[in-house]
N, C-alpha and C positions, 0 to 999 in steps of 0.2 A: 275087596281091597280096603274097606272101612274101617274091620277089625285090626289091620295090618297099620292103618295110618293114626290108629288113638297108639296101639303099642310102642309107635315110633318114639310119638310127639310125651308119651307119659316119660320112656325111658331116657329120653336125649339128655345129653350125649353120650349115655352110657350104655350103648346098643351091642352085644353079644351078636353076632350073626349068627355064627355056630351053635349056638345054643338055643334060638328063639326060632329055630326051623318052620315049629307049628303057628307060630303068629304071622310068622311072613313067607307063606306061600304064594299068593297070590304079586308079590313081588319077585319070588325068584321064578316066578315064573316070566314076567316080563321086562325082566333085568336089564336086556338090550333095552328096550326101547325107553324106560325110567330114565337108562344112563345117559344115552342120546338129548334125550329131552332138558332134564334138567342140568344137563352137565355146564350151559352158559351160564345159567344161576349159578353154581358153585364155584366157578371158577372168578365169576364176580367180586361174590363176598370172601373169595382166598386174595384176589387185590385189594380190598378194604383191607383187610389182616398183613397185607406187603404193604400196604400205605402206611398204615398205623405202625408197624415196625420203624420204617424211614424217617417217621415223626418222631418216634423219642428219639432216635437217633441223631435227629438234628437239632431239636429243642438241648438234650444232654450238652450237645458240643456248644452250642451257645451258649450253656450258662457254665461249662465249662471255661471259656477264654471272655466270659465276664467281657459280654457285647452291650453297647451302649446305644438306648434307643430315644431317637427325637426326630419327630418328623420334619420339624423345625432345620436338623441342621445333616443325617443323614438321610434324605427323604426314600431315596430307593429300595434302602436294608431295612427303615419300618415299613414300608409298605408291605415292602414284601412276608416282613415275620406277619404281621396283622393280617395280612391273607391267608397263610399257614392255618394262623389259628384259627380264623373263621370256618375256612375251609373243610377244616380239622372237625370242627364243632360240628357242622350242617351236616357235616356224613355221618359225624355218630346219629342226630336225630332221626336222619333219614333211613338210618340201617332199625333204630327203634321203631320205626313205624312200621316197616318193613311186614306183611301179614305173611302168618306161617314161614317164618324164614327156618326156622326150627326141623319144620316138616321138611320142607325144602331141600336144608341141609343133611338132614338124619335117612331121609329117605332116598339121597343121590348116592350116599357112604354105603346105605346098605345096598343096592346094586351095585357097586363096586365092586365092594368085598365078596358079592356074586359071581363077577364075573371074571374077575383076576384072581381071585383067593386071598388076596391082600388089601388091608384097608388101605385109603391113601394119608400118609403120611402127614398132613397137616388138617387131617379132621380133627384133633385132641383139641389142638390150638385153638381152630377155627370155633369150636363146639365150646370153648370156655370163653370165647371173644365172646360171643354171641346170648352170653351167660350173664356176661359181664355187664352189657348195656342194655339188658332189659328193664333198668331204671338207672337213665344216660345221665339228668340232673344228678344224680348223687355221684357217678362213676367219674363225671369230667374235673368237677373239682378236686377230687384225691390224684387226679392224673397230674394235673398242673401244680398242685401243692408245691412243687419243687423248683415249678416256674414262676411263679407266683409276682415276683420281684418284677423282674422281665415282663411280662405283659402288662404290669399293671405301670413300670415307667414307660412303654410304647403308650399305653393309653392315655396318659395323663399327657402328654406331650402334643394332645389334639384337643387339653382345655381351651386356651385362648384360641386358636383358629375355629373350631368347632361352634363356640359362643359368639363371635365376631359375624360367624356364616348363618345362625340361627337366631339373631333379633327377630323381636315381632316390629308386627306394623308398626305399633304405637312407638316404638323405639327410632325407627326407619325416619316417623315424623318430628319426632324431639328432635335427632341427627339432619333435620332437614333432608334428608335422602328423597322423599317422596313430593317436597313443597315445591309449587313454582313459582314463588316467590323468592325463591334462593337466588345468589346469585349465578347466570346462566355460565360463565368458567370454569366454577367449580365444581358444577354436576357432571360434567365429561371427564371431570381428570382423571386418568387409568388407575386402577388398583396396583401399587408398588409394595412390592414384595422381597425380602433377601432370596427366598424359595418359589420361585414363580411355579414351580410344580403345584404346590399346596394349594394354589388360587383355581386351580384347574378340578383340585379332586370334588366332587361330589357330595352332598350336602348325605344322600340317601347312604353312598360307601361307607363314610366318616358313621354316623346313625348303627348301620350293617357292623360293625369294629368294635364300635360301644358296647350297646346291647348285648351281642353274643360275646362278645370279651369278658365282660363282668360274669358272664354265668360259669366261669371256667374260674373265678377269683375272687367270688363274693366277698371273701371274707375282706377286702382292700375296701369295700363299703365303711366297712364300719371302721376299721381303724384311720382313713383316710378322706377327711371333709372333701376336699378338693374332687375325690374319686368319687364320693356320694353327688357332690353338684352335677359334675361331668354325665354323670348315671341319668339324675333327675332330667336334666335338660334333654337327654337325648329319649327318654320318655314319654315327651310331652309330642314328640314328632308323629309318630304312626303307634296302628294297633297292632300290627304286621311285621317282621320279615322276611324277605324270602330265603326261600333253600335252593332252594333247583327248582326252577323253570315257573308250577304252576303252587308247588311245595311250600308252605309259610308257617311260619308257627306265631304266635299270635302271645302277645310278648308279655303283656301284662299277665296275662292267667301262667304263664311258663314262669318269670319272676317271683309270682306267690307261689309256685309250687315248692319252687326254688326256697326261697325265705323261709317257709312255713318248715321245713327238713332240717334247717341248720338246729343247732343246740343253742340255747343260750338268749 
């Protein structure tokens, strides 16, 4: 089976069934059981491939009807694009990290096409998707180039909240926040908000939005003081991310790999 699985992983996705007989015996021999097996896996990364369609699809129509983002005033339609895009982001990494996805995918196609006669139909796609994000930092920014606008006003619209939520201590005690000396009326009075949502969101989400935002728009760094602050301060929080569950990418070393690819 060993010889059969370098020929896979050399040829993908450009695998000949028909014609590679002599390489992949050892697979048409156990066709049934390849296809059984790996067919959850495949059928996985063909939803990552329907999500990712859904995604430009809905990104396009937004910048189509030239949507206007501020967490400030409508807080539910940024939340929710900034979820999009995060969301968006952590699965492309997670499908990069993803080992042997390649073998995975090229070796389920070829008991397939074993067992029906027919390849299935969104291998081509699935097999250039997979093509595509084996270096996700360079692939996410040409994705969103055309959103660019768009995510980069959701982002910028979480400076002053974002800043306001992330003082340090010493600032805490300039502002008397921490003193007990202050006077004792003023340290109970609730936090007043136009968007009482905003007071609720999480210092870690706002952080999670930044981070992975900017890696999809770098280029709003530079032409953009205000995006560069936003950037730095959210920086200075964690060395971490998460992705999913135990999944983290680890933000600083991801940022330079990032920076160091750009031109210029």
């Amino acid at each position: 089976m060993e010889p059969s699985l370098k020929f896979i992983s050399k040829k993908f996705p450009h695998l000949d069934v028909r014609s590679s007989t002599q390489h992949l015996g050892p697979v048409h021999k156990d066709r049934g059981d390849i296809a059984r097996a790996l067919g959850p896996f495949y059928h996985t990364f063909l939803d990552i491939l329907e999500f990712r369609d859904h995604v430009y699809e809905l990104l396009n129509t937004i910048d189509a009807n030239q949507c206007y983002f501020d967490i400030n005033i409508n807080y539910d339609f940024t939340k929710g694009y900034l979820d999009l895009v995060v969301t968006y982001v952590s699965l492309v990494l997670l499908l990069a990290r993803t080992e042997d996805r390649r073998l995975l995918i090229g070796l389920y196609h070829c008991a397939h096409e074993m067992s029906h006669g027919t390849s299935d139909p969104s291998f081509a796609r699935l097999g250039q998707m997979v093509l595509e994000y084996d270096h996700p930092l360079k692939k996410l920014p040409e994705e969103f180039a055309p959103h660019t606008k768009a995510v980069t006003s959701a982002l910028l619209s979480l400076h002053f909240l974002f800043a306001r939520r992330n003082q340090s201590a010493e600032q805490w005690r300039s502002d008397q926040l921490l003193s007990l000396l202050s006077t004792a009326g003023t340290m109970l009075s609730p936090a007043s908000s136009d968007t009482m949502a905003c007071e609720y969101l999480s210092l870690e989400v706002m952080e999670r939005w930044i981070l992975l935002g900017f890696l999809v728009c770098p280029g709003a760094l530079t032409s953009s003081p205000q995006c560069l602050d936003l950037w730095r301060l959210a920086l200075q929080g964690s060395l971490y991310v998460t992705l999913l569950r135990d999944e983290a990418v680890q933000v600083h070393k991801v940022t330079e790999e990032l920076l160091g690819g750009l031109k210029g």
